[in-house]
Each structure stands twice: as structure tokens, then as C-alpha cells.
C-alpha positions as CSV (number, residue, x, y, z in Angstrom):
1,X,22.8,-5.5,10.4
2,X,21.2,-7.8,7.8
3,X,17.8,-7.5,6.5
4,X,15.5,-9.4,4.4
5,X,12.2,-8.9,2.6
6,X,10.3,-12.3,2.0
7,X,6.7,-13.7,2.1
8,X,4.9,-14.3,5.3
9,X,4.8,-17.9,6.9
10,X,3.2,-19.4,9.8
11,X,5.7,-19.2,12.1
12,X,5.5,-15.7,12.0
13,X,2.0,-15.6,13.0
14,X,3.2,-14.7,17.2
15,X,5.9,-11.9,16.0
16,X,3.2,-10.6,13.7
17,X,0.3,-10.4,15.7
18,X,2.9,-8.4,18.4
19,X,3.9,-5.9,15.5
20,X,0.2,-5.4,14.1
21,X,-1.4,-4.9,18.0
22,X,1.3,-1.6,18.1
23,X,-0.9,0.3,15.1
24,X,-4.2,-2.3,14.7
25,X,-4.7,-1.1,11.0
26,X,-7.8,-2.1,9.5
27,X,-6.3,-4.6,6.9
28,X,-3.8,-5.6,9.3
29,X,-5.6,-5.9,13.1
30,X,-3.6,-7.0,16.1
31,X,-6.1,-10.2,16.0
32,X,-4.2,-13.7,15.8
33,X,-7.1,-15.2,13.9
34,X,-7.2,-12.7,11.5
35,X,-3.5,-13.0,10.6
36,X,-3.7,-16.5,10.8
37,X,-6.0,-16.5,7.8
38,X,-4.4,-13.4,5.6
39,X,-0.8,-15.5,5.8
40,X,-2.8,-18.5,5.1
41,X,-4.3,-16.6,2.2
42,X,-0.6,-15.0,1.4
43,X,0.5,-18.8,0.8
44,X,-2.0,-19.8,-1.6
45,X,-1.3,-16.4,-3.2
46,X,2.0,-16.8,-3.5
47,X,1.4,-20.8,-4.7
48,X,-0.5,-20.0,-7.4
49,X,-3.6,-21.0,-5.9
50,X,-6.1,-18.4,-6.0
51,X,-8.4,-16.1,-7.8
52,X,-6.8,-12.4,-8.9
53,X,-10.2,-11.2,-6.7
54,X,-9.2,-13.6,-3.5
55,X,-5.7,-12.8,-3.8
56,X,-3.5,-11.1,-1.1
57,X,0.2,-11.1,-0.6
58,X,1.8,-10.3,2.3
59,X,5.3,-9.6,3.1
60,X,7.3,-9.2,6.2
61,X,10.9,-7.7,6.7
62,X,13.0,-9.7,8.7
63,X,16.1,-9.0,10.8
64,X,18.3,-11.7,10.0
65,X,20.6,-11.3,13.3
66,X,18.0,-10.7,15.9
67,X,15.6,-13.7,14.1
68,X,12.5,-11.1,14.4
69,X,9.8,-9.9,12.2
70,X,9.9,-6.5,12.7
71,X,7.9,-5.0,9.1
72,X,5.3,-6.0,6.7
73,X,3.4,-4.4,3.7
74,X,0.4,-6.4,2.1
75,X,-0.5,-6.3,-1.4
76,X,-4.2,-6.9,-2.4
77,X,-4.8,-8.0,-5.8
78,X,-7.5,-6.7,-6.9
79,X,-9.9,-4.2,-4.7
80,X,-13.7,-4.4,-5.9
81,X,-15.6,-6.9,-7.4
82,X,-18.9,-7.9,-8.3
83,X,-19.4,-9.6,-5.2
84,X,-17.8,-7.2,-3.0
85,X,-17.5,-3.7,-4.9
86,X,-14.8,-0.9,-3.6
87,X,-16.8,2.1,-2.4
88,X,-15.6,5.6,-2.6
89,X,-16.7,9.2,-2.8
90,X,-15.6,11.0,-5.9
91,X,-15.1,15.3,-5.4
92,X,-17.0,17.1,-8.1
93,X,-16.9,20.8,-9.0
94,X,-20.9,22.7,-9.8
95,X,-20.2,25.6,-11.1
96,X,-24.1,27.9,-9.6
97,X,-24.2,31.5,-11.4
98,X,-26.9,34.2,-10.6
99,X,-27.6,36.8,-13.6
100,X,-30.1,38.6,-11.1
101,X,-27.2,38.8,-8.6
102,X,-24.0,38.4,-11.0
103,X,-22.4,36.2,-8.2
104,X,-21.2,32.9,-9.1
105,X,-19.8,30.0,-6.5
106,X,-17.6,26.8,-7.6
107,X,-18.6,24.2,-5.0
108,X,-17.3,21.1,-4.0
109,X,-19.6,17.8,-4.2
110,X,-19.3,14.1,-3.5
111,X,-20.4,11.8,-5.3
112,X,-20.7,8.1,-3.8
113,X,-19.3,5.3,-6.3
114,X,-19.2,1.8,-6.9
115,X,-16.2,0.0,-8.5
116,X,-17.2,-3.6,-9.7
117,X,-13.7,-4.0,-11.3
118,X,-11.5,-2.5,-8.9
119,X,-7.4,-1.6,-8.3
120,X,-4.6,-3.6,-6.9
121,X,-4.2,-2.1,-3.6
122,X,-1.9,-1.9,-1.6
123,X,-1.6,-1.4,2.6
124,X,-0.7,-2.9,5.5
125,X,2.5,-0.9,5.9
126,X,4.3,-1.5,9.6
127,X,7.6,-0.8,11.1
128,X,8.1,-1.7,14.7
129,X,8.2,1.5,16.6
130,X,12.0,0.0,18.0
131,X,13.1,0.2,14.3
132,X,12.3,3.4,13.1
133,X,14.0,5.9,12.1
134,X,17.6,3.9,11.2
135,X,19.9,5.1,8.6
136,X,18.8,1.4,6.6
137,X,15.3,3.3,5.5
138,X,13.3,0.0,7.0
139,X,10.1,1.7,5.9
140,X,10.9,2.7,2.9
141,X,12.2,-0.8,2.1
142,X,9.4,-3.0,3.3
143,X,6.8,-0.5,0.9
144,X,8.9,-0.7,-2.1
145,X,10.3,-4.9,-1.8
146,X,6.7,-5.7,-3.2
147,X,6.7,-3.7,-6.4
148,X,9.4,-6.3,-7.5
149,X,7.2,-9.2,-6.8
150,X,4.5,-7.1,-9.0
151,X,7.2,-6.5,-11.6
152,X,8.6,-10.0,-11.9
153,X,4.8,-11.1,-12.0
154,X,2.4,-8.1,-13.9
155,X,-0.3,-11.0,-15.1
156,X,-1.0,-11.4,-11.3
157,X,-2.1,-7.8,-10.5
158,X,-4.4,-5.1,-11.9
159,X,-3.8,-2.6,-14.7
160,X,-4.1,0.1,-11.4
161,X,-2.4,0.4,-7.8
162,X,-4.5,2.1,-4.9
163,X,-3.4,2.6,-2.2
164,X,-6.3,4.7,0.8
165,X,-4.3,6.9,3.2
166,X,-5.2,7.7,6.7
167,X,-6.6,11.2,7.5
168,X,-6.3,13.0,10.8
169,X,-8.3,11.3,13.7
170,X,-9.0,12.4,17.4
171,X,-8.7,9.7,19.6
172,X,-10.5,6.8,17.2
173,X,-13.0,9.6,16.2
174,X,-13.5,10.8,12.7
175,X,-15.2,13.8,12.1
176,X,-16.0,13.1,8.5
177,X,-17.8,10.1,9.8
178,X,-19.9,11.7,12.5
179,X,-21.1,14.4,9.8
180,X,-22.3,12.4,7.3
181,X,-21.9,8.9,7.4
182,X,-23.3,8.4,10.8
183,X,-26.0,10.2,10.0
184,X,-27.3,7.9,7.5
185,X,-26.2,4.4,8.9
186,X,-26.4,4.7,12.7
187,X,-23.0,2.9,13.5
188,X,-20.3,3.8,15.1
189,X,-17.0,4.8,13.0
190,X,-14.9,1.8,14.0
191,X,-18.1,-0.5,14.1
192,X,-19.0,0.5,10.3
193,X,-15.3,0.8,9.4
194,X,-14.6,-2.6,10.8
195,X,-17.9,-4.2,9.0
196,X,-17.1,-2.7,6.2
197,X,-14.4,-5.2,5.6
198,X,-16.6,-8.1,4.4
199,X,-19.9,-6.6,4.2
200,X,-20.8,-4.0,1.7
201,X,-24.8,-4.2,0.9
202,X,-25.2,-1.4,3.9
203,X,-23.2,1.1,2.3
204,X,-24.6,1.0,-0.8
205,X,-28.3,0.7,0.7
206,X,-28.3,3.5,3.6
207,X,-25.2,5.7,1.9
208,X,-27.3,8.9,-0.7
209,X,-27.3,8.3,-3.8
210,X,-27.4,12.3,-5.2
211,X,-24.2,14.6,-4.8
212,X,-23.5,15.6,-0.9
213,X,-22.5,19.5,-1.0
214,X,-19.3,19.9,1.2
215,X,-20.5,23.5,2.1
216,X,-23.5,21.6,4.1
217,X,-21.1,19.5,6.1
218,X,-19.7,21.1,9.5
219,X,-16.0,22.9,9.3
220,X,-14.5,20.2,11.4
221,X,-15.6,17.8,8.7
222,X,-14.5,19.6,5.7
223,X,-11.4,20.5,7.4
224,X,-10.0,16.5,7.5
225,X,-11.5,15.6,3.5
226,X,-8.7,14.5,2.0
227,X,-6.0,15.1,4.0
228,X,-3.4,13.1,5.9
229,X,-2.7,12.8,9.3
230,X,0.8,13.3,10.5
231,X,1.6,9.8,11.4
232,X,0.6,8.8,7.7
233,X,2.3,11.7,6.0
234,X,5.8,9.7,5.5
235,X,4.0,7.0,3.3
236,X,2.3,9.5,1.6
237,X,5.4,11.5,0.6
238,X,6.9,7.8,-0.8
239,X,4.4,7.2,-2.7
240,X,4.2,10.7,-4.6
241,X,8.4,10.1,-4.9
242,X,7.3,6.9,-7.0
243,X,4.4,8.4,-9.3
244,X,1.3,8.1,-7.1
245,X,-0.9,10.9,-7.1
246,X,-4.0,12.3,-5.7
247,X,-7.5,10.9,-7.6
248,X,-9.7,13.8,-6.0
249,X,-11.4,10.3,-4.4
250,X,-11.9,10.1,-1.0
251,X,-12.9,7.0,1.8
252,X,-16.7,7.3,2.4
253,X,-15.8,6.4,6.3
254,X,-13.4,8.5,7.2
255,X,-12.6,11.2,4.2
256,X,-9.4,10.1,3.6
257,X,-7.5,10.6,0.5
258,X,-6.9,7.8,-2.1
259,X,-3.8,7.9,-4.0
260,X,-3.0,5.8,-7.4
261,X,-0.8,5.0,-9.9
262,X,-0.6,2.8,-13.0
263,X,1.0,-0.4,-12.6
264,X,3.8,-0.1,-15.1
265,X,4.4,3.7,-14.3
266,X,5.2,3.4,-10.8
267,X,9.0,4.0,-10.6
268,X,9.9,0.9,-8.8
269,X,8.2,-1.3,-11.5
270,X,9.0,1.0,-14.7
271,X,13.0,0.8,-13.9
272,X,12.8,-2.7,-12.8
273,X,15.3,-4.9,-14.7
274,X,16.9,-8.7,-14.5
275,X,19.9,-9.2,-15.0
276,X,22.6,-12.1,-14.6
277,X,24.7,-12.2,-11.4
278,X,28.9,-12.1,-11.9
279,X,32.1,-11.6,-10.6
280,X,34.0,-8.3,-11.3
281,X,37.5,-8.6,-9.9
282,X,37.6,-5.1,-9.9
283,X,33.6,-4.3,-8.5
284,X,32.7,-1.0,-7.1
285,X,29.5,-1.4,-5.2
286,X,29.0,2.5,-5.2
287,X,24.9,2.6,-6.1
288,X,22.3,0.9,-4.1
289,X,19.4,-1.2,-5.2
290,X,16.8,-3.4,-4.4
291,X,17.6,-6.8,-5.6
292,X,15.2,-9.6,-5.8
293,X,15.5,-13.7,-6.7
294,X,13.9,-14.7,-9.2
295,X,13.0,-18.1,-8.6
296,X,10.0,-18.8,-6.4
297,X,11.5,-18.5,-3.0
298,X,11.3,-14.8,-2.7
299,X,13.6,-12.7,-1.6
300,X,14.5,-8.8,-1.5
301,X,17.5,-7.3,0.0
302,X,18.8,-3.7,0.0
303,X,22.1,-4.1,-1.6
304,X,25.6,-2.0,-3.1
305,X,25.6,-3.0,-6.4
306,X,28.0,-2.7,-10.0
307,X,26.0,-2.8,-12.8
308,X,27.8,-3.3,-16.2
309,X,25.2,-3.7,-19.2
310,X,23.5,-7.2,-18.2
311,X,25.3,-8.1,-15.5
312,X,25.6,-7.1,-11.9
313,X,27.9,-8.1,-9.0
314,X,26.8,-8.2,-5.7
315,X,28.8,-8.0,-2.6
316,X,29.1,-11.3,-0.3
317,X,26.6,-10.4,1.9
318,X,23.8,-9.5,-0.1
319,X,24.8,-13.2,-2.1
320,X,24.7,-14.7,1.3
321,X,21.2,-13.5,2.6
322,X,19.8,-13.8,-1.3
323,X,21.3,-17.4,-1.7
324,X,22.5,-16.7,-5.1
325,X,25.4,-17.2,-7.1
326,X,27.2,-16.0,-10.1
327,X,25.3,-16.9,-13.6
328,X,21.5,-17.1,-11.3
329,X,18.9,-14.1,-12.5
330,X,17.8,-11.5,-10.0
331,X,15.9,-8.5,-10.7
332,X,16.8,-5.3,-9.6
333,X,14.7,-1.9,-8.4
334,X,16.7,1.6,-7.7
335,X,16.4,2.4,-4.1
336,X,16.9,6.5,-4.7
337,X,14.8,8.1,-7.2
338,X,14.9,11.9,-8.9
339,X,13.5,13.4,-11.5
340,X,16.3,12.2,-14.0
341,X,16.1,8.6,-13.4
């Protein structure tokens, strides 16, 4: 099987709407117009065209035999802005002592927060449901491919990487929501949630201002803050393999965690490297990596590779699907990380 990572076009607009109606993620909905824009957005993005804070990218994982788009992964450049501000709740510790009693407690608070000069974040993971779970990692593949479009072009993203995980959900329903935030704003989760998108003035009106005590909110609530639901918990797991971590932040929606990284630390940029394609007579593609053209069409493909000092030889097929030759740059991301690399 042959597949390829690349930017989103146009014609991809029927396959993706298909893939994105099997999850309907919030940055990703199943709606045709919706995509229609983002990959119109992603093209501009990609041309040079617009503003770091308009900026998205997205990026689609192709089956080369079957001709279908069956992954993507979205990068936004930069998350929270004066005009539209990223929103979070930041978990506190308050330490309360009693002399009279000599009992002490170490609660948990949230504090809601504003971020005028947000992250690059980072999101709209999918994987048709027909795909997963093949010994080619197609997951794992579509998330990584677009750290080596950040690290061939760092001037184009933030100094940060976000990236805000699912938590557990019953049915549509989040409990975190219908303890506090509903409570405050009136809606609906997926009504606020979905708002929420390209209107932020109501959160930061109707949400409180003074730290929220978690022991006040119901068990059912403080049983989902900050943790991931099952269907999410791959993603998580790659992430934390790369150098994201926790940020003791959470979604004011729905309580789920956000995870983060800086740019140049996360493994997938911090080992990426160009180097000039030749021809060993003797190669031994033994190691596998994520190699990527250089030029401006695009392209990542999982590939063996033989890597001697500046040079790397690639086998025919990754050449065929990359369209390069021997003396053209690519740049090049391990596919396997460990605590040694």
C-alpha cells in the first residue's frame, strides 16, 4: 500500500466531508460549507497569503492506490488574539488552615483566563474508522507529517503548540458543562460549544470572574476535569511520546485537558534534519522515517531510509510517491522515538 501526506485541495472537499461526518469534531464538522472554507483557508495558508492569526493548515493522508482521502490533521497558527482571545480555566491550589481547629485543606480552584496572544494549535485529527488499526500506524502518521511542515517553516507558527483533548462524554452530554457553565450562560453544551467557535464576547461576559472551588461542583463533574475519554486516549499517549505535557489548564465547556509543548522541543521538530538525496549501491533501508520535500509542493511519506552524514537514500517507492531525485533536499523526522533519541 502507498500513502501520502499532502495539503488539502478542493477536490477533496466530497471525500472529506464523508470522513469528518464519521466523528463531527468541532474544528472539523461533517458540514460541506464549513470544509469548503477551512481548505479554502488551507490554500491561502499554504500560498503565503494570510495573517499568522487567520492562518490554518490542513492536511489530508491519501491512499495513493485506492485514490481516497482517508486522514487529515489541521494545524492552526496561532489560537487567541485580540479580536478573538483563547479562553481557558487555569487549576489553582489555596492552601485554608484553621489554628482553632489545627485542620488544614489544599483545594482545587479554577481560574477563568483570557489569552490575547495565544498557541499554535493543533487538531482536527481523523482516521477513517476502515483504516484503523493497520500495521502502517495511519494515525500516528497523519499527526506527526505536520510538524515537518512546522519545522521546514518555524517563522510561520507560534513560539507554543496546544493542542485541547476530549474528555469523557455521555451521549453529547458533558457533565462539566451542565455544573457550571450552563449555569451561568443558559445554552446548551453543543449550542455554546459550537458558538463558541466565532463568538467569544459571551464567555467572557456571563463566565465568573473569581476562582470556582472544584469541591462546590457535583462528583460527576469533578470526576471528568481533565481527563480523557477513551476514544481520545491514543492521541493523548502520542503526544506525551513527543514532549507534550499536561498545563493543569482545562476547556471552560467541557473540562477537558489541554496539553502543550514548545515548538522547537517537540521531538518531531527538535530531530528534524534536511539532507541531500543519493544513491548508495550498497543501501540498507533498515530505519524508518518521515521524509518530506522541500519545495513548495508538499509532501510526506513514511519511508526505509540509509542515512550516511548528509545524505540519505531512499527506496524507489518512497522516490516515486515523493517525486524526488538524487541531489534534491528533503527533510526528514524519526518515525519511533525513546528516551535515547
Amino acid at each position: 500500500m502507498s500513502f501520502v501526506v499532502r495539503p488539502a485541495r478542493h477536490d477533496d472537499l466530497g471525500q472529506l466531508v464523508d470522513l469528518a461526518k464519521q466523528f463531527n469534531l468541532l474544528n472539523l464538522p461533517g458540514d460541506r460549507k464549513v470544509i469548503a472554507e477551512k481548505i479554502d483557508r488551507s490554500e491561502h495558508s499554504f500560498a503565503g497569503k494570510l495573517a499568522k492569526n487567520k492562518a490554518e493548515y490542513l492536511f489530508v493522508l491519501e491512499d495513493l492506490e485506492e485514490k481516497v482521502v482517508m486522514g487529515s490533521s489541521l494545524v492552526i497558527a496561532k489560537h487567541g488574539s485580540e479580536e478573538v482571545p483563547h479562553s481557558f480555566f487555569k487549576i489553582f491550589k489555596r492552601d485554608h488552615f484553621s489554628d482553632d481547629l489545627g485542620i488544614g485543606f489544599i483545594h482545587q480552584v479554577l481560574r477563568f483566563q483570557l489569552d490575547f496572544d495565544g498557541p499554535t494549535e493543533i487538531g482536527g485529527l481523523l482516521v477513517d474508522k476502515t483504516y484503523r488499526r493497520r500495521p502502517e500506524k495511519l494515525g500516528k502518521q497523519i499527526s506527526l507529517s505536520r510538524f515537518l511542515y512546522m519545522g521546514l517553516h518555524p517563522e510561520k507558527f507560534e513560539e507554543r503548540v496546544l493542542c485541547e483533548l476530549t474528555p469523557p462524554l455521555s451521549d453529547g452530554r458533558s457533565e462539566f458543562w451542565e455544573a457550571l457553565g450552563r449555569r451561568f450562560t443558559g445554552l446548551p453544551y453543543q449550542e455554546a460549544d459550537l458558538l463558541s467557535q466565532s463568538h467569544k464576547e459571551f464567555i467572557e461576559s456571563l463566565f465568573p470572574q473569581d476562582d470556582i472551588y472544584l469541591c462546590l461542583l457535583d462528583a460527576k463533574a469533578r470526576l471528568v476535569l481533565g481527563r480523557v475519554g477513551e476514544a481520545t486516549k491514543p492521541a493523548q499517549h502520542l503526544l506525551e511520546s513527543i514532549g507534550f505535557t499536561y498545563l493543569d489548564e482545562v476547556d471552560p465547556f467541557d473540562g477537558g485537558p489541554h496539553y502543550g509543548a514548545k515548538t522547537q522541543e517537540i521531538l518531531p521538530i527538535k530531530y528534524g534534519k534536511k539532507l541531500i538525496v543519493r544513491d548508495f549501491k550498497d543501501a540498507s533501508f533498515k530505519e524508518q522515517f518521515l521524509v518530506a520535500t522541500t519545495a513548495e509542493d508538499f509532501k510526506v511519506s513514511l519511508a526505509s531510509v540509509d542515512i550516511r552524514g548528509q545524505e540519505v537514500a531512499l527506496s524507489a517507492k518512497a522516490r516515486q510517491i515523493l517525486q524526488v531525485e538524487p541531489g534534491e533536499e528533503v527533510y526528514l523526522s524519526p518515525f519511533n522515538y525513546s528516551r535515547g533519541n
